[in-house]
VOBA-162709 format. One record per residue (C-alpha): x, y, z; residue number from 0. Coordinates in pm, 1 decimal. Example, Ala and Ser with C-alpha at 12.3 -4.5 7.8 and 13.67 -1.06 7.14 Angstrom:
BEGIN
        u        v        w   n
   1230.0   -450.0    780.0   0
   1367.0   -106.0    714.0   1
END
This chain:
BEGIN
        u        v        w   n
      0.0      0.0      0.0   0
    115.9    339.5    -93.7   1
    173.6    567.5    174.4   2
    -81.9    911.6    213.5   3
    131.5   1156.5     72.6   4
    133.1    895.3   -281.8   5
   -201.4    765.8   -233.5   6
   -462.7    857.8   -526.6   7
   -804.1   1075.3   -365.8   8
  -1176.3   1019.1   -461.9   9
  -1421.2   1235.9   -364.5  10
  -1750.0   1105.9   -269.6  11
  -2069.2   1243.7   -439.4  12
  -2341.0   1172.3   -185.6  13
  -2599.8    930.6   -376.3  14
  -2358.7    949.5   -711.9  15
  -2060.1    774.3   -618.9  16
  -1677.3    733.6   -510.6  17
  -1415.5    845.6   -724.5  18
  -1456.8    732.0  -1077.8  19
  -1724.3    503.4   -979.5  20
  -2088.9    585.0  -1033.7  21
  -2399.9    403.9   -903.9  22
  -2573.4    191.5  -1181.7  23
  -2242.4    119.0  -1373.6  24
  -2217.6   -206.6  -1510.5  25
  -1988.5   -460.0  -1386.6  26
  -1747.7   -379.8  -1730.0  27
  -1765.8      8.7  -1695.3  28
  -1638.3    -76.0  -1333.0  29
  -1327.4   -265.1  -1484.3  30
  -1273.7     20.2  -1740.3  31
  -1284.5    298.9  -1425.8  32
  -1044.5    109.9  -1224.7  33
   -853.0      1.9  -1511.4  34
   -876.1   -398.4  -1501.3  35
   -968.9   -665.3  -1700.6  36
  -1333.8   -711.0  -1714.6  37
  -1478.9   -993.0  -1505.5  38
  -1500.4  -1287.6  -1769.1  39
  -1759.9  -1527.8  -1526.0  40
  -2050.0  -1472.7  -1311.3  41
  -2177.0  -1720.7  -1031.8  42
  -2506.3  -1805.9   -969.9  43
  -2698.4  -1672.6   -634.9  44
  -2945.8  -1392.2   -588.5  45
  -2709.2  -1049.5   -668.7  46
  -2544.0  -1248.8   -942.5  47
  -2164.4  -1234.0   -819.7  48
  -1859.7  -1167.4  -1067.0  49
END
């Protein structure tokens, strides 16, 4: 873990989101934002985990 001073900031909208994250983004915006890989399975279950 980076230490404060190097440490990237998000600001939190209240009922918008965190940072580059928004509420209602799909699972693959949320891997372009944070700059991943997209999630390439989901697994069963009632919120439909990736």
């Amino acid at each position: 873990m980076a230490a404060d001073g190097e440490r990237e900031r998000w600001e939190w909208a209240p009922e918008v989101g965190v940072g580059p994250l928004r509420f209602g983004m799909s699972s693959a915006d949320v891997a372009v934002a944070l700059g991943v890989s997209a999630p390439q399975e989901q697994v069963g279950g009632p919120y439909e985990q990736e």
